[in-house]
N, C-alpha and C positions, 0 to 999 in steps of 0.2 A: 510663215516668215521665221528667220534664222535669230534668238537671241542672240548678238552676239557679246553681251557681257555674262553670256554662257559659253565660253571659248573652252573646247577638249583642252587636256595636258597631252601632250608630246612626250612618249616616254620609249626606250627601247630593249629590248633583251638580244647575247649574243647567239647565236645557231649555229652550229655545228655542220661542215660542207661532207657530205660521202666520203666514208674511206676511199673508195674508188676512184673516184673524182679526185679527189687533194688528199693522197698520203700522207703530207708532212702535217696533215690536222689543222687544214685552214678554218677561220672562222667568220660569219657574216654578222651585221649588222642588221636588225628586224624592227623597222619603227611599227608603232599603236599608237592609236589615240583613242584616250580615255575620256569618258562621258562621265559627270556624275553631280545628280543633280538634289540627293535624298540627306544629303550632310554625313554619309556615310562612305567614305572612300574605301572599307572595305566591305562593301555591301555582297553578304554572302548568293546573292541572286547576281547572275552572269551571262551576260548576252554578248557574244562576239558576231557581229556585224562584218560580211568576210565579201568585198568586192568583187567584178568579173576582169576580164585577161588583161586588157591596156585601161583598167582605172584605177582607183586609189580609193585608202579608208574613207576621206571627206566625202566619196559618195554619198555618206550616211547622215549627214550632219542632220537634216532633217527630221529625219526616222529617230537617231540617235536624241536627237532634243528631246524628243517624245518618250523615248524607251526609258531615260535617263529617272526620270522621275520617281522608274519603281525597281531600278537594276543599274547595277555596274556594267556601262557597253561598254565592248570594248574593239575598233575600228583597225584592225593593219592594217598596213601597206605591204604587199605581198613583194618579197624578194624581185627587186630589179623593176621596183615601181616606188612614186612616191617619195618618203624621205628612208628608206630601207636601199641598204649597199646593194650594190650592181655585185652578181657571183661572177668570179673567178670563171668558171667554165661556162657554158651558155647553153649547154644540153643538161643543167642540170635546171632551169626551169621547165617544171616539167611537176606532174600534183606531187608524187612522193618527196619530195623535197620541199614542195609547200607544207604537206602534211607533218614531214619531219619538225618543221619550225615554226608551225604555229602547236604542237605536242609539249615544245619547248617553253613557250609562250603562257597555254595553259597553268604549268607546272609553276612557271614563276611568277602568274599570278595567283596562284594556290597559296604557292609561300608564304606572300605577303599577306594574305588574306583566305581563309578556307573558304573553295567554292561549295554550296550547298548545293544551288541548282545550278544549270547550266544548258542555255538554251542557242540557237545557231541559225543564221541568218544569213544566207548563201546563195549572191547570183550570178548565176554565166559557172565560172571557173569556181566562184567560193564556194556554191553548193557542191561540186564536182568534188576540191577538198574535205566540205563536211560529210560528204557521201563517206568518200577515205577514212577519217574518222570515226564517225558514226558506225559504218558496217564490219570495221576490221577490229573482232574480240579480243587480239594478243597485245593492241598497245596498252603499253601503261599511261590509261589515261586518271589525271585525278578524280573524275567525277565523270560519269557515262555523261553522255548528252541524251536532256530530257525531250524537249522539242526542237525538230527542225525543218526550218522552214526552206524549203529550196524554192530560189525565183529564176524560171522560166531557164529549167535546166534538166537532164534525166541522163538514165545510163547509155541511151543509144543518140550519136549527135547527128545529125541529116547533114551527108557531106557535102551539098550545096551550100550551107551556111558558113561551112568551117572553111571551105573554099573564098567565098563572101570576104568574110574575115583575113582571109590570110592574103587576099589580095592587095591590105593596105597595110595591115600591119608592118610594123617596122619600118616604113617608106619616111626618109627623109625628110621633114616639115621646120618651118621658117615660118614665123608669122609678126607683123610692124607691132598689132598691137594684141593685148587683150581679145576686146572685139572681134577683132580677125580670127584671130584662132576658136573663141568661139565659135564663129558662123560656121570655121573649115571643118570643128568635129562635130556640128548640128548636121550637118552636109552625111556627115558619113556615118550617122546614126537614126535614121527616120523611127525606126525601130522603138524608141523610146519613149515613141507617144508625144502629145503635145504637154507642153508648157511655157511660162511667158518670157517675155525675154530678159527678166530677173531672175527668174528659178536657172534658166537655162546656163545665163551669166557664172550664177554660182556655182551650178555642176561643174562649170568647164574652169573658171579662174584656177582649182590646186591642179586640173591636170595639166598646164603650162607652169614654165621656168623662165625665168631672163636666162640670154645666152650671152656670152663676153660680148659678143660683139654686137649688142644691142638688139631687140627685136626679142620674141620665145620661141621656143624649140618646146617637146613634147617632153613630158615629165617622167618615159619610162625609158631602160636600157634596148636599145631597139633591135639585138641578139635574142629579145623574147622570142622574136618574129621566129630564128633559127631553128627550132625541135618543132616549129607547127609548117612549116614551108617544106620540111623532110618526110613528113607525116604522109603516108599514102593510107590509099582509100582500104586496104588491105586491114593496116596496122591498124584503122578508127575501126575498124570489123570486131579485131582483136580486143582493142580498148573496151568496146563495147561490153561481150562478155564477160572483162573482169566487172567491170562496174555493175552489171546485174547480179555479179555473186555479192560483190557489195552491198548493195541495194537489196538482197534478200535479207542480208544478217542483218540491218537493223532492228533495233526495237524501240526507238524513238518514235514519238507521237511527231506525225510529220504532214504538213503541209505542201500541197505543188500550186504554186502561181504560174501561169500561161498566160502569155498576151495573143490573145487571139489569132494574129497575124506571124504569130511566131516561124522563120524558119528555121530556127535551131531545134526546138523542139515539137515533134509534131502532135497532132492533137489522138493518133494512135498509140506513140508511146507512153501520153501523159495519161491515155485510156489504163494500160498496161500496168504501170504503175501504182495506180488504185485496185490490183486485183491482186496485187503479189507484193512478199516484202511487209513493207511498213503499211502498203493500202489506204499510200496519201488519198484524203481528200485535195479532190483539184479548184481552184478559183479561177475561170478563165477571163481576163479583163479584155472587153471588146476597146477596138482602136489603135491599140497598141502589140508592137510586135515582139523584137527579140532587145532592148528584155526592157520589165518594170522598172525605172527609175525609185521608187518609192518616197518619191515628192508630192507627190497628190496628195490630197486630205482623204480621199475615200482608201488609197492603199495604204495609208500610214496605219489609217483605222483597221485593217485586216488583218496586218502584222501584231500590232497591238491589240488588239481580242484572241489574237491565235494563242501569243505569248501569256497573257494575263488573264484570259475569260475564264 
């Protein structure tokens, strides 16, 4: 259960949009939410807790209660989700551009505060950015990343799933209440494993908005949908193999979570992965498919021993 007079701070840094993209040097808007629960607001231990493709930082609220006690988490809201600006161009969600601003992010919490350690917590889409991170030697990042955790994510995606995915994304949604809109995204996540219908409540309350005209609409830019609907099975071939050159250059101590039932990631590639690279050990949680919610008390516990033990 959620303290809630342990409420994160809302805070945000500006990011920089591609030359490419916006000549004239446009710039975004990148919300976080900050965990912190040691009386230390710059707690030189750093956990950024990094959500998958149509969710938001308050995924974490959970996990983050928990993390909070012995590190500065720290929750985004990934570009064109959440309370983070909607880009200018709509091909440029897309991970390099995630990578680029949450680099950004890093640094100005560096500033404020020297990171010591620096641990990462990435599911669906965020591990895919941590991967970026993590594997590519030439950024200037303030502090390498120590551990990380990827949940029910790897470098080869199974086009069945991403097909899945992409058949609802961005679709139009309208819901009278709350409620509603819960039931409509429990509908279209089985994947997530069970939970009650408080836990579920909560997952889903930040990923709705009130709309003007009464009733909630979904809480992300629904142009995400645009670079994953253009995506042929070719280009996720392609994708593939940079992400394994990725995925070899790490050298973080790294964990793979699998839900058993997963169609995103199969239980070959998360074989694969423990053999090469980083040589995640894998945890494959039965019942549960694509992906972990990390609401459970038994995964919260996994996360937390991984990070702390």
């Amino acid at each position: 259960m959620i303290d809630r007079m342990n409420e994160p701070r809302l805070n945000y840094v500006m990011c920089p949009a591609p030359a490419q993209q916006h000549p004239e040097g446009g710039m975004h808007r990148l919300a976080y939410w900050q965990w912190n629960q040691t009386g230390d607001a710059g707690h030189p231990h750093v956990v950024v807790c990094v959500h998958g493709l149509t969710r938001q930082g308050r995924d974490f609220d959970v996990l983050a209660q928990t993390l909070s006690r012995h590190a500065r988490v720290i929750c985004p809201d990934v570009a064109g989700r959440g309370y983070s600006d909607w880009l200018h161009d709509p091909s440029a969600y897309a991970v390099p551009q995630y990578v680029s601003d949450l680099l950004v992010l890093l640094h100005q919490l560096h500033a404020q505060a020297p990171i010591k350690r620096l641990d990462w917590v990435g599911t669906s889409m965020g591990g895919l950015i941590g991967m970026g991170i993590a594997g590519a030697a030439q950024l200037p990042l303030p502090k390498a990343i120590d551990r990380l955790l990827l949940n029910d994510v790897g470098p080869r995606l199974e086009w069945v799933a991403l097909q899945r995915i992409g058949s609802y994304l961005g679709q139009p949604a309208r819901y009278a209440t709350e409620e509603e809109g819960a039931a409509a995204l429990r509908a279209l996540a089985p994947g997530f494993g069970p939970h009650t219908e408080a836990q579920w409540l909560a997952l889903s309350r930040p990923m709705l908005r009130p709309l003007p005209e009464g009733g909630f609409g979904l809480h992300y830019d629904p142009r995400i949908a645009l670079p994953m609907h253009a995506l042929t099975q070719e280009q996720a071939a392609q994708n593939a193999q940079l992400l394994w050159t990725l995925y070899d250059a790490i050298s973080a101590r790294t964990l793979l979570l699998r839900g058993a039932e997963s169609d995103l990631l199969s239980a070959s590639t998360a074989q694969e992965m423990g053999q090469r690279g980083p040589c995640a050990s894998c945890i494959e949680l039965e019942g549960i498919g694509h992906a972990p919610t990390l609401v459970a008390e038994g995964q919260v516990a996994i996360v937390q021993n991984f990070l702390f033990g």
